[in-house]
N, C-alpha and C positions, 0 to 999 in steps of 0.2 A: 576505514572500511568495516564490513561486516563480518564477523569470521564465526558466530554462529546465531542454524537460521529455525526457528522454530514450523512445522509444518503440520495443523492439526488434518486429521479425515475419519469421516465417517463409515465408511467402506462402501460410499460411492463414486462411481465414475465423475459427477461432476469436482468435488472435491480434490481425487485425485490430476484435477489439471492443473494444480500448484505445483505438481513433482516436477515437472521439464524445467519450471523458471528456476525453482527451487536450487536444483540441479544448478544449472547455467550459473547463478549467482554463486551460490559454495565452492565450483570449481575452478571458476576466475579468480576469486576472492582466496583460494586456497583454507578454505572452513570444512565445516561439517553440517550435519542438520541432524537435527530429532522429528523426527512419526514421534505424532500424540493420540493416539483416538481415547477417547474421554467417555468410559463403560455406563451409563445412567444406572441409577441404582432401581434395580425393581419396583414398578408402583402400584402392581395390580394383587397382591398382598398388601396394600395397608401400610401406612406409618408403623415404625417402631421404634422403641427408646433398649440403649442398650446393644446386645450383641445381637445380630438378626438372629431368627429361628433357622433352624435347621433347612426346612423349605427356601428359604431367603438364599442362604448361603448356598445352597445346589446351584439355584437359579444366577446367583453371582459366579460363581464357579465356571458353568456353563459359559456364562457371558464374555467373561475374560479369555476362555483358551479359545474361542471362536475370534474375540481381539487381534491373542497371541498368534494365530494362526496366521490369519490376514495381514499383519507387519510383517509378520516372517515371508510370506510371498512378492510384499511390495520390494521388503529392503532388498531382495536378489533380483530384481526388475530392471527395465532398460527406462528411463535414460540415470536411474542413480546408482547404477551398481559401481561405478568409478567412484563415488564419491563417499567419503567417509558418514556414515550413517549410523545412528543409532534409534532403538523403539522405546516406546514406555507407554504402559497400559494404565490408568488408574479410573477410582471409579469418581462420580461427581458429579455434580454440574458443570456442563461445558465449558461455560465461558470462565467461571469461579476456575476452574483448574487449568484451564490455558494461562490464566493471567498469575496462578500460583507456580504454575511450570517454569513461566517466564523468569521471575523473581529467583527459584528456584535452582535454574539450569545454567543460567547468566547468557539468557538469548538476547542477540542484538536486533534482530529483525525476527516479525511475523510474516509468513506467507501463507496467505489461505482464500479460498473463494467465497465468494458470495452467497451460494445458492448449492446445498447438496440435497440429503434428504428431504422428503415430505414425511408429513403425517406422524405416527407415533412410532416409525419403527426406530429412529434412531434420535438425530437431534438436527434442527432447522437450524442450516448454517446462517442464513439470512439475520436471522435475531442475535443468532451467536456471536458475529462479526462484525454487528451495531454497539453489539454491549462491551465487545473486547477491544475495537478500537476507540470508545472512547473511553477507556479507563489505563487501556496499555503504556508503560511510561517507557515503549522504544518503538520506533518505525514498524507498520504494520502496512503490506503490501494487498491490498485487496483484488484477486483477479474474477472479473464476473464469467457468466456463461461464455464458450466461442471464441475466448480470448485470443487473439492473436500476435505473436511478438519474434514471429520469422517475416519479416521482409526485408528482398535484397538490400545487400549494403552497399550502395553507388552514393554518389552525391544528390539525384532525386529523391533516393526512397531511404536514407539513414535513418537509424533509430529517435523518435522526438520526444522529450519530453516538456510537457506544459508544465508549470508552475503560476499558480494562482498568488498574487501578488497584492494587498491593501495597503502597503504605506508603513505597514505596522513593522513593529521588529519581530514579533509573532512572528509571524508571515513567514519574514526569511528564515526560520527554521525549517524551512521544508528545502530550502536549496541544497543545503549538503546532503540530505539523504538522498534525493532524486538521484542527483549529480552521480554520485556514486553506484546509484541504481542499473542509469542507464549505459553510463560508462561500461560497467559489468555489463550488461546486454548486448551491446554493442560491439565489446572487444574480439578480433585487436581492430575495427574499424572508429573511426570518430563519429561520436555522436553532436545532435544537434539538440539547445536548449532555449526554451523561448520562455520569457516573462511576461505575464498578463496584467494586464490591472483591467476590471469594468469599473464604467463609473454610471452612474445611474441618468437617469432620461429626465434629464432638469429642465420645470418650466420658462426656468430665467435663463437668458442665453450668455446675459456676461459670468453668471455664477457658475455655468458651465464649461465656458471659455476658463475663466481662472483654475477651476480643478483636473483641466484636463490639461493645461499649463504646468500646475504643480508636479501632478501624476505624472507627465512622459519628462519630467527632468529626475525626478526619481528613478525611474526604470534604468533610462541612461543612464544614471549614478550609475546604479545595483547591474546593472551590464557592463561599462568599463570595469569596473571592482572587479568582475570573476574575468572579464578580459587581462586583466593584468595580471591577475593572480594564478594564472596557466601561463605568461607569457614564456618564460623558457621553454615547455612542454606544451604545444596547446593540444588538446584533449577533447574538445570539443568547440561546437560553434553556440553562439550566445546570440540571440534578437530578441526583441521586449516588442510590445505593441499595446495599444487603447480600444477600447471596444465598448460600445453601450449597452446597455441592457438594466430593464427595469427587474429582471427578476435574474439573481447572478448563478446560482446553481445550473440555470437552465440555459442561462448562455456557456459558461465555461462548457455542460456535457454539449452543446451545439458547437460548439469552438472544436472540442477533443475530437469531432465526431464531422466536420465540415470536410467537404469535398469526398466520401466515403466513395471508395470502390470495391468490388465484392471480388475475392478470388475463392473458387470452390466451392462456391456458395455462400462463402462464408465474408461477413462484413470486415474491411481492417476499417481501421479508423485513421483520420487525419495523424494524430497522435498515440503513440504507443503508450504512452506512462501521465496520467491528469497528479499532478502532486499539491498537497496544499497543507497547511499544521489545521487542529480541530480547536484551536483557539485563537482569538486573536483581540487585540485593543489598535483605538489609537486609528490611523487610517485617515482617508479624505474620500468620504466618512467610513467610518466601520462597517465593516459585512455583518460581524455577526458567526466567524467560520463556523462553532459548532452546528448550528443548523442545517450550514450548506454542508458539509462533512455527511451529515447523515441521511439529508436527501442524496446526496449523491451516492451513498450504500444500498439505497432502495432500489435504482434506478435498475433495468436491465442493461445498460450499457456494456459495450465489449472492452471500453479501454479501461484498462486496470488503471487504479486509484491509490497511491499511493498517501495513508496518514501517519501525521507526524504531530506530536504533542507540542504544545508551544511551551518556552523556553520556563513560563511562570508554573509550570507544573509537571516538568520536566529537566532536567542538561540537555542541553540543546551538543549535537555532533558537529563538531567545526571538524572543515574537509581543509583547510590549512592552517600554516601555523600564522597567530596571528602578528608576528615578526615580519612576516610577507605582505599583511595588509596596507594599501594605502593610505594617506589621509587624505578622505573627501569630504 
């Protein structure tokens, strides 16, 4: 599990809808979190080499205790005043210092949204959070606008998360962190996890028969495996499924996003948690993940996104010990 959770903001309200998950995850999980907001260094004085001038350093000075001010309101705030929290103000480029912080702080998890400010007042999380999950080397939980991740916990409406699935062993680096994700979301109720594979809209229909052959005897592997391997505790529930689509970004968010109903206005989605790694080899055939990875950053989608570095440029999180694994 996760025991610490990195939280950048800008000192906007959309920003701050990471705090609740944020929250929920550290307090299950029994962690902590760090508030990052990340000061830009003045640019309407001019480059300079050196110590700033005088003017500069006011103007930083300024910057920061308006920072310090605003963590100090958030950390005393509801829902993370229960939770062990710490601040840190520095100055930089945003995404450069999230990804320095991380290294830094020995964060296990990023949580942060999509979409905060506009324009020049502060920094455009949207770019920010393209450039940071794909360089991040530990799980980075992306929550877009409206996010939604309270619905009742019955057997209907349990917490779900998708995992996008090619064949690859990439791939299944994204299972243990979801797992654990939603687990934590979810507790103490059981959560629900389902495996995808798309396979593409093939002219040939035996060549398609054969890969969709392959593919759902794969899933079924990669489904008994986590079935077995909760079997003392089961923890959650596991189903895999085949789905076509000639364009896979666009079906998986159709997928996360199928049978939508609105409470309060507000959209949930089929799926609470889309999880996938931003690399991937190998497959019947290859996606391609980073691309889809980053379309899906773009999208305004409400279901939070979870990414996860694949194994060749990353350690990959194993949620058991591999003493428990079967041989399939």
């Amino acid at each position: 599990m996760f025991h610490r959770l990195l939280v950048p903001l800008d000192e906007s309200e959309q920003s701050e809808q990471a705090l609740p998950v944020a929250a929920r995850l550290a307090h299950v999980w029994g962690g902590d979190m760090l508030l990052l907001e990340v000061v830009p260094m003045p640019i309407e004085f001019g480059p300079f080499w050196g110590d700033p001038p005088p003017l500069v350093q006011q103007a930083m000075r300024t910057d920061k205790a308006q920072a310090n001010t605003y963590l100090s309101r958030i950390i005393h705030s509801e829902p993370i005043a229960s939770v062990r929290t710490e601040t840190k103000t520095v100055f930089g480029q945003p995404a450069s210092m999230i990804l320095t912080t991380i290294q830094e702080q020995h964060i296990d998890l990023l949580v942060m949204t999509s979409h905060g400010r506009s324009g020049l007042s502060r920094w455009v999380l949207g770019s920010v959070a393209e450039k940071v999950a794909r360089q991040a080397p530990i799980p980075v939980l992306v929550l877009h606008a409206y996010t939604v991740l309270q619905r009742p916990n019955t057997s209907d409406h349990s917490l779900r998360a998708l995992i996008a699935l090619d064949g690859s062993p990439a791939a299944e680096a994204a299972i243990a962190p979801a797992t654990q994700v939603i687990r934590a979301l979810a507790s103490p109720e059981q959560a629900h996890l389902h495996l995808l594979h798309v396979l593409p809209m093939a002219s040939a229909r035996n060549r398609s028969a054969r890969q969709e052959q392959k593919a759902g005897a794969y899933l079924q592997q990669v489904s008994e495996r986590l079935q077995y391997e909760q079997s003392k505790e089961p923890i959650l529930n596991v189903s895999w499924s085949l789905t076509f689509g000639q364009d896979v970004a666009e079906t998986l968010l159709k997928t996360a996003e199928e049978g939508i109903q609105r409470e309060k206005s507000r959209p949930v989605p089929a799926y609470d948690l889309l999880a996938l790694t931003t690399h991937g080899w190998g497959g019947f055939p290859p996606w391609g993940l980073g691309s889809i990875s980053e379309r899906l950053l773009r999208t305004r989608s409400t279901c939070p996104l979870l990414l996860v570095r694949s194994p060749e440029m990353s350690s990959p999180i194993h949620l058991y010990p591999s003493s428990h694994q079967p041989s399939l």
